[in-house]
C-alpha positions in Angstrom: -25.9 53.8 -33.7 -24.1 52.2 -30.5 -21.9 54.6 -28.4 -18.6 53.8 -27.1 -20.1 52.8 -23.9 -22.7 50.7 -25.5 -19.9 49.5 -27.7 -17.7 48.4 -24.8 -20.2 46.9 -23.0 -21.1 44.2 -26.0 -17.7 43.6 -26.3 -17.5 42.5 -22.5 -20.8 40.2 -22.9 -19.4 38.5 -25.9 -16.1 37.4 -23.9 -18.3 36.0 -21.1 -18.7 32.7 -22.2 -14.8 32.8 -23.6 -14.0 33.4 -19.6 -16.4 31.2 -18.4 -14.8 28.3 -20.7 -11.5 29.3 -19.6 -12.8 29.5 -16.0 -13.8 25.7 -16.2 -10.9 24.3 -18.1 -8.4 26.1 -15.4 -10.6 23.8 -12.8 -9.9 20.9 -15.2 -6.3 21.4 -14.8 -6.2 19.8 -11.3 -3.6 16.6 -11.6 -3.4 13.8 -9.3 -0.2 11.7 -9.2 -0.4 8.3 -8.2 2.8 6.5 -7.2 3.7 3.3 -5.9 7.0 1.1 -5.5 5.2 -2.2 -7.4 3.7 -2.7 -11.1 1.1 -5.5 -12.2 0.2 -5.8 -8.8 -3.2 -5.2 -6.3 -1.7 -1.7 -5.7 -1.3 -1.1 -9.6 -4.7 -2.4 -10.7 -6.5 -0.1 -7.1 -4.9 2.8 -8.9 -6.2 2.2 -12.6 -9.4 1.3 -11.3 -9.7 4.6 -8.8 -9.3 6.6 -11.9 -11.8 5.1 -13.6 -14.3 5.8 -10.7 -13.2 9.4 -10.5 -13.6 10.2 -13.9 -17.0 8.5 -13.7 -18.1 10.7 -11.2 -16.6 14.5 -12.0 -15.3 13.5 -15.7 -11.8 15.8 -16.6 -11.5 18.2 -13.2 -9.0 15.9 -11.8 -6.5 14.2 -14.6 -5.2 11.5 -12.9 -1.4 9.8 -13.9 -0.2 6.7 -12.5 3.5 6.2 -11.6 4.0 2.4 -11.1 7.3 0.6 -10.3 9.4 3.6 -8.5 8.9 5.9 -11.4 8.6 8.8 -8.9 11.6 8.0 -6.9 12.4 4.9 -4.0 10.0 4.5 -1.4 10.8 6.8 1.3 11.5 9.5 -1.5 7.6 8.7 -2.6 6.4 8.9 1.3 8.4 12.1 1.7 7.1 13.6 -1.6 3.4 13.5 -0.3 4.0 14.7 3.2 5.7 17.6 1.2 3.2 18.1 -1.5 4.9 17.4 -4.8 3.3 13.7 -5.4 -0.6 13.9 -4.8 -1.0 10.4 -3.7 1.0 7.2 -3.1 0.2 3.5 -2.7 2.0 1.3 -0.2 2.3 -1.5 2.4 1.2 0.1 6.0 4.9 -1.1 6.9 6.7 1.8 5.0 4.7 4.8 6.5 5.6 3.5 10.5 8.4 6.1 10.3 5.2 8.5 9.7 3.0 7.2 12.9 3.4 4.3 15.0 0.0 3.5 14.3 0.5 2.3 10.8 2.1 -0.2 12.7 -1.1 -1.9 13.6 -1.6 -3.4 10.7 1.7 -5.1 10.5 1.5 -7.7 13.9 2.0 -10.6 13.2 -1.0 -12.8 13.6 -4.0 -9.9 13.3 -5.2 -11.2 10.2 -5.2 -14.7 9.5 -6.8 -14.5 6.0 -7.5 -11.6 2.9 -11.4 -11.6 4.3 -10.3 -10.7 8.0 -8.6 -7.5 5.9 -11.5 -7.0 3.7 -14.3 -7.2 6.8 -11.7 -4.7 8.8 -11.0 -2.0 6.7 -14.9 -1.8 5.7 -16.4 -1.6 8.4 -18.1 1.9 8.7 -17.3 3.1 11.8 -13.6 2.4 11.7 -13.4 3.4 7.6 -14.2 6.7 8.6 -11.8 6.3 11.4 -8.9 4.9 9.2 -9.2 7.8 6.7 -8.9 10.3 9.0 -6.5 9.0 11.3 -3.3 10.7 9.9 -4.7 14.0 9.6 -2.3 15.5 12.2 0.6 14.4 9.4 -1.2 15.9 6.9 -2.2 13.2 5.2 -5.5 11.2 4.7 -5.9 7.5 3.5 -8.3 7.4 0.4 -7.8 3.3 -0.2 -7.3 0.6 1.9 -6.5 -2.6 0.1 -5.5 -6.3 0.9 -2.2 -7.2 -0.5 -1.0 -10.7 0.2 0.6 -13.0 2.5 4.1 -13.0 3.6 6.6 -15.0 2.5 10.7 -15.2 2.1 12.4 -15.4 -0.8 15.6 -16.6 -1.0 18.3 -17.8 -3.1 19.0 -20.9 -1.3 16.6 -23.2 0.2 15.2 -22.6 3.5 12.4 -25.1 5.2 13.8 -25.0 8.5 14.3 -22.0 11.2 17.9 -23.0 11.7 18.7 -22.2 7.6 17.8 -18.4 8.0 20.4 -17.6 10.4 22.9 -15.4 8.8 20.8 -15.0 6.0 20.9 -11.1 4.9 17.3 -10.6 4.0 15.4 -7.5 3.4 12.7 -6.4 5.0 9.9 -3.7 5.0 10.8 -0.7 6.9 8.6 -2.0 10.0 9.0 -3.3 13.9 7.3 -5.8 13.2 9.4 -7.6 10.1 12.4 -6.8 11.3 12.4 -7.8 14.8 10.6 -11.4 13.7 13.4 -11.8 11.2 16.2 -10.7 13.8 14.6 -13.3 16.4 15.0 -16.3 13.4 18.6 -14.9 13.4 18.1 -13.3 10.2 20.5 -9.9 9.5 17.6 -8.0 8.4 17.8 -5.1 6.0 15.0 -2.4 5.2 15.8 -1.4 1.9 13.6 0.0 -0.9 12.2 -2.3 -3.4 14.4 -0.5 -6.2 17.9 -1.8 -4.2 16.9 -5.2 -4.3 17.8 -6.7 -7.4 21.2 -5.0 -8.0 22.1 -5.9 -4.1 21.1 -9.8 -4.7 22.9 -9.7 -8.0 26.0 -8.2 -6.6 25.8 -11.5 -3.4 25.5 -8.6 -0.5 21.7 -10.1 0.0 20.7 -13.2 0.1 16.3 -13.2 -0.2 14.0 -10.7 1.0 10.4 -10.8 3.1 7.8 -9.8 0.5 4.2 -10.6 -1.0 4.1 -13.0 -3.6 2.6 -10.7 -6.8 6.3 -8.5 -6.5 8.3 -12.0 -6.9 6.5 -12.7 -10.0 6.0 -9.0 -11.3 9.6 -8.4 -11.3 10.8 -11.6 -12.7 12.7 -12.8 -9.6 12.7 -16.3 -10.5 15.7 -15.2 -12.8 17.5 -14.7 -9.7 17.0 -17.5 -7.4 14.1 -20.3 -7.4 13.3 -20.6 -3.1 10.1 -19.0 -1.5 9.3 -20.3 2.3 5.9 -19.6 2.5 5.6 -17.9 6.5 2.6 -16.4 6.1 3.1 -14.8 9.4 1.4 -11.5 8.6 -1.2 -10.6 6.1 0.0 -7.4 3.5 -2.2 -4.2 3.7 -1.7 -1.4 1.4 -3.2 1.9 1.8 -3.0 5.1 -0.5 -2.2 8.5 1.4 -3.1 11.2 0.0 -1.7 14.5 0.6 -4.1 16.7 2.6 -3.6 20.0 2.0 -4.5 19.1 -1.9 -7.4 17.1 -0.9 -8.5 20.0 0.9 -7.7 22.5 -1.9 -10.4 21.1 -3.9 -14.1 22.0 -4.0 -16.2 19.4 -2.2 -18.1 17.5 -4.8 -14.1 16.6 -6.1 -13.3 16.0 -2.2 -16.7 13.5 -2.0 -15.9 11.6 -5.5 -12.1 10.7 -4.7 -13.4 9.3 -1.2 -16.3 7.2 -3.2 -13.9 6.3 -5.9 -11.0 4.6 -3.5 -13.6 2.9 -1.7 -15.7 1.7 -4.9 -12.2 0.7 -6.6 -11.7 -1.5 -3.3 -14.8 -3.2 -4.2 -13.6 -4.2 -8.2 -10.1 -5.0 -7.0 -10.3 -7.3 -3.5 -11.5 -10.3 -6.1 -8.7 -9.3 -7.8 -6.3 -9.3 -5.9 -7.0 -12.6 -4.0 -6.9 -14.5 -7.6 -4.0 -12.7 -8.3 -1.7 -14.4 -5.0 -3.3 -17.8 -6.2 -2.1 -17.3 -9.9 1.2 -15.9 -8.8 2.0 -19.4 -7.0 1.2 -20.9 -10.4 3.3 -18.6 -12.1 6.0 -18.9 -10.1 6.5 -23.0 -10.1 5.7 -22.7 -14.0 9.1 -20.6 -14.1 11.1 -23.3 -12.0 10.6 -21.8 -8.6 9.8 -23.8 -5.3 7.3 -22.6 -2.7 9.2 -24.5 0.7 7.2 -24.6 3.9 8.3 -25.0 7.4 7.5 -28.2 9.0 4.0 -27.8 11.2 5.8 -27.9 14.8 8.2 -25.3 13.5 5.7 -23.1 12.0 3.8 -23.4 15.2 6.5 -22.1 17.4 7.8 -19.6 15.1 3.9 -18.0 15.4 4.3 -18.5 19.3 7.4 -16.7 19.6 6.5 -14.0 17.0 3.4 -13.5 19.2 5.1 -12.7 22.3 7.8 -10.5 21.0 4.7 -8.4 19.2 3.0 -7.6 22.6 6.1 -6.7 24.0 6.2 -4.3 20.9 2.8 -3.2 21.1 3.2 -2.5 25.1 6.0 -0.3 24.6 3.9 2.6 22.6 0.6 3.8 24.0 -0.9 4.8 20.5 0.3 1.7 18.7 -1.5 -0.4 21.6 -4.7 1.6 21.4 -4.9 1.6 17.7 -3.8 -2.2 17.6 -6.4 -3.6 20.5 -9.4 -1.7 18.4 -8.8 -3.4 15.6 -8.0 -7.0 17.2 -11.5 -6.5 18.9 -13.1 -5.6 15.2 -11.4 -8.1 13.7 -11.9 -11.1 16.2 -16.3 -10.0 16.2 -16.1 -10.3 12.0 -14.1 -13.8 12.2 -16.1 -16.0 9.6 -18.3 -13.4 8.5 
């Protein structure tokens, strides 16, 4: 016959594994937001694919849910909301976090990368990975993805092949330096709005294009709204995902080690990706009734030139900017053609 005591203490062990089970489905309850300005897009298919190669490697202890096309807010509510906490992760163009750190702005001069593999070779090369994911720590954030976007290109809703038809033109532009000083040297009245202003502000006649990758024109339909694209190609579009460190750091370290595998594995899957994607979006795009304009080759020439000079005078006037942006130039220049 069992005492009280002998009683009490069955009762304990028979809860144990009840505990234990509640004990690992609390740790399942970790959840990552993902959030990003675009949809259909190289950002949008690096975040579906990142969740596929977390829950690969540590199965339900992080639930991942994606946010695509501004569900979480505009774009600096989105960068706000991970230097603050409440979004776990966000996906971006570099060009949106320079208010962050100047040193996002090294990605963004013109010229740096003259093609997606000049990206690709960059970003994965092992000493400056590790560098470029822990270079924002003293924001408190960490990049956990590092993605080539596309080129860059202006659309607008009249034609433009020639330097002298964007003056006056209001155009919007990323919230970086580096776009809007180009666009104010073409003459352009450059605005850095979020991607969520755009349509109703071209609809309403107060803009007239905007500076953008190709995949947003077609994703959002924008050949409704005027058929013109001049194809710069100035700069090449990077997109990183910052992740929010203080949450990284809040879980246990085989979690911490499968996120930073799974946003450089997704890189891998989605780089192919992404580069067919520009190509089709082109297609797309004419197949809709738009027209991709370029600049005759003397005036592409000398709008390069003069965006060139006006960048090192950018670059010279921040010390960090310049030591970030002549460390990548030398990586970049030693992997040309490889």
């Amino acid at each position: 016959m069992f005492t009280k005591f002998g009683r009490s203490v069955l009762t304990a062990l028979s809860v144990l594994p009840l505990l234990a089970a509640m004990g690992q489905s609390a740790s399942a309850q970790a959840t990552m937001k993902l959030a990003s300005a675009t949809i259909n897009d190289v950002q949008h298919e690096w975040q579906k694919e990142f969740a596929k190669e977390l829950a690969a490697r540590i199965g339900d202890q992080v639930k991942t849910e994606i946010y695509p096309a501004s569900q979480l807010g505009p774009i600096p509510r989105m960068a706000e909301g991970v230097l603050l906490g409440v979004i776990e992760a966000f996906t971006t163009p570099t060009s949106f976090m320079s208010n962050v750190d100047s040193r996002f702005q090294a990605f963004d001069v013109p010229g740096l990368f003259r093609t997606p593999k000049d990206v690709d070779n960059a970003i994965h090369d092992p000493a400056y990975r590790q560098h470029l994911e822990e270079m924002f720590l003293d924001k408190g954030i960490r990049v956990i993805g590092a993605i080539y976007n596309a080129p860059t290109v202006i659309f607008t809703t009249k034609p433009a092949d020639k330097l002298e038809a964007f003056k006056g033109l209001k155009v919007r532009t990323f919230a970086s330096p580096f776009q809007i000083k180009p666009m104010e040297q073409l003459g352009v009245i450059p605005l850095p709005l979020a991607l969520s202003e755009v349509v109703p502000q071209l609809q309403a006649g107060s803009l007239d294009g905007m500076l953008v990758g190709m995949p947003i024109l077609t994703a959002f339909k924008y050949y409704d709204i005027g058929k013109y694209i001049t194809d710069l190609r100035f700069a090449e579009i990077v997109s990183v995902t910052v992740m929010n460190e203080d949450w990284f750091k809040s879980q246990s370290p085989a979690v911490q080690k499968a996120i930073i595998e799974a946003g450089r594995a997704a890189e891998t899957t989605v780089y192919p990706w992404g580069v067919a994607n520009v190509e089709k979006t082109y297609k797309i795009w004419t197949d809709n009734g738009g027209q991709i304009l370029k600049l005759a080759p003397a005036e592409q020439a000398k709008m390069e030139s003069d965006f060139a000079t006006l960048a090192k005078s950018l670059v010279d006037g921040d010390a960090a900017l310049k030591a970030e942006y002549e460390s990548l130039q030398k990586l970049v220049a030693a992997k040309a053609g490889k």
